[in-house]
C-alpha positions as CSV (number, residue, x, y, z in Angstrom):
1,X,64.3,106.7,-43.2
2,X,64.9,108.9,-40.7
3,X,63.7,112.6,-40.4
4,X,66.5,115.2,-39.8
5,X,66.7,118.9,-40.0
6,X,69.2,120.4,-42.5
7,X,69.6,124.0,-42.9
8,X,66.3,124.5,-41.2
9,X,64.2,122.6,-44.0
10,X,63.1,118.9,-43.2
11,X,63.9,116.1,-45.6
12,X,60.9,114.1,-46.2
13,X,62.0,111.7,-48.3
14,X,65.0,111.1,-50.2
15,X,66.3,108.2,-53.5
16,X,69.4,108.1,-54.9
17,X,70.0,106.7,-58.4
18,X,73.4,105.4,-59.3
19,X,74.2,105.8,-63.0
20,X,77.6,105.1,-64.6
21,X,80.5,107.5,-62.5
22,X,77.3,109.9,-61.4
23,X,74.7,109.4,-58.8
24,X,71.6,111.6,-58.8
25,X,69.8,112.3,-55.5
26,X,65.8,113.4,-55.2
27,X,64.9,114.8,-52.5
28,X,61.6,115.9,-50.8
29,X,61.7,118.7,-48.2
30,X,59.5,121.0,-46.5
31,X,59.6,124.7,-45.5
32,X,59.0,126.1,-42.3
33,X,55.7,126.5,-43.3
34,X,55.2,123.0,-44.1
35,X,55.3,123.9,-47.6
36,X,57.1,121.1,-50.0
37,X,59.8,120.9,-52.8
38,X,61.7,119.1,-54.2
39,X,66.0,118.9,-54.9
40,X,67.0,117.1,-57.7
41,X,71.4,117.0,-57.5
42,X,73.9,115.3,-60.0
43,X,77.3,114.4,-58.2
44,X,79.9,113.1,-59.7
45,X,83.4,111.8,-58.5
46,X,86.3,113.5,-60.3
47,X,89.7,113.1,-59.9
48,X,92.6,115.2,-59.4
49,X,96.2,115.0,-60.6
50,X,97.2,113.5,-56.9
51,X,94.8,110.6,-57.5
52,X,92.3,112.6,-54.6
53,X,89.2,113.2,-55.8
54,X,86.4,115.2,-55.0
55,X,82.6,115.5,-55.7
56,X,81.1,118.2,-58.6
57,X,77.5,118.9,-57.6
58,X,74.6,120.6,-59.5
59,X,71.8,121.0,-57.4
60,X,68.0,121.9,-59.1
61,X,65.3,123.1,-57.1
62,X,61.6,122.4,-58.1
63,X,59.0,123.6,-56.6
64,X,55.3,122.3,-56.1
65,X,53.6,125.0,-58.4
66,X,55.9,123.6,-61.2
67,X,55.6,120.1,-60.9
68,X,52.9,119.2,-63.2
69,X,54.7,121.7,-65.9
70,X,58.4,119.7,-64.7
71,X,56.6,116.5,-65.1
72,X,54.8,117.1,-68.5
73,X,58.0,118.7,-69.9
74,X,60.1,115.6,-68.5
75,X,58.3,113.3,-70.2
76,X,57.7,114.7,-73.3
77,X,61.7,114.5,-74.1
78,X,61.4,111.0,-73.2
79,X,59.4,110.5,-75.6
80,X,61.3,112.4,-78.1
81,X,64.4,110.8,-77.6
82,X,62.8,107.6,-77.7
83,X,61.2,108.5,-81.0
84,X,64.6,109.9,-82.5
85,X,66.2,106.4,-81.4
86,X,63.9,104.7,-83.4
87,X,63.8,107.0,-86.2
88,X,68.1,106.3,-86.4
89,X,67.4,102.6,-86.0
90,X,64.9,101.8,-88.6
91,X,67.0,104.6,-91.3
92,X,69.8,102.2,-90.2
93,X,67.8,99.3,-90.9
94,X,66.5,100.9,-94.3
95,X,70.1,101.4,-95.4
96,X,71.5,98.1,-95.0
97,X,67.8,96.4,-96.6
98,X,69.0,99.1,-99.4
99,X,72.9,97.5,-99.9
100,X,71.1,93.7,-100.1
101,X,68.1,94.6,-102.7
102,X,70.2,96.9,-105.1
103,X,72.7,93.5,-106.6
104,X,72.5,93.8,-110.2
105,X,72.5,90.2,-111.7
106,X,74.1,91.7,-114.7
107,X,77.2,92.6,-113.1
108,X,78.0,88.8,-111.1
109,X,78.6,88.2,-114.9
């Protein structure tokens, strides 16, 4: 990769991640200073009436006092949504054990 200035900060380092109709882009950059951060940016393609289309961006910037904090907090909803996935799958589960175990041999007569 090369090294380029943009808007007087240096890109260090840079991965995109295509996902569905949005890409995300992380990128490391330093300061003046030499001092590093990091831009995190959704775009997404939308079209217009004309069949153009253009590119909505939302642009967070994180910076290296936060990370461990960012990091911590990131993975912690991970976790949660992976725990409330499995919660819904094994209520799921429960119900349909629940429709199989409650025949009544009385009623097939």
């Amino acid at each position: 990769m090369e090294n380029k200035l943009d808007n007087e900060h240096e890109e260090i380092y840079s991965n995109a991640v295509r996902a569905g109709k949005r890409t995300y882009f992380f990128d490391v950059r330093a300061t003046r200073g030499n001092d590093y951060y990091l831009t995190i940016t959704e775009s997404k393609r939308k079209y217009n009436e004309d069949g153009s289309y253009e590119y909505k961006k939302h642009k967070i910037f994180l910076y290296k006092e936060d990370f461990e904090k960012f990091s911590d907090a990131l993975s912690d909803a991970f976790k949660e949504v992976i725990n409330l996935k499995h919660s819904q799958e094994k209520e799921s589960s429960d119900r349909i054990e629940q429709k199989f175990t409650e025949v009544s041999f009385d009623e097939l007569g």
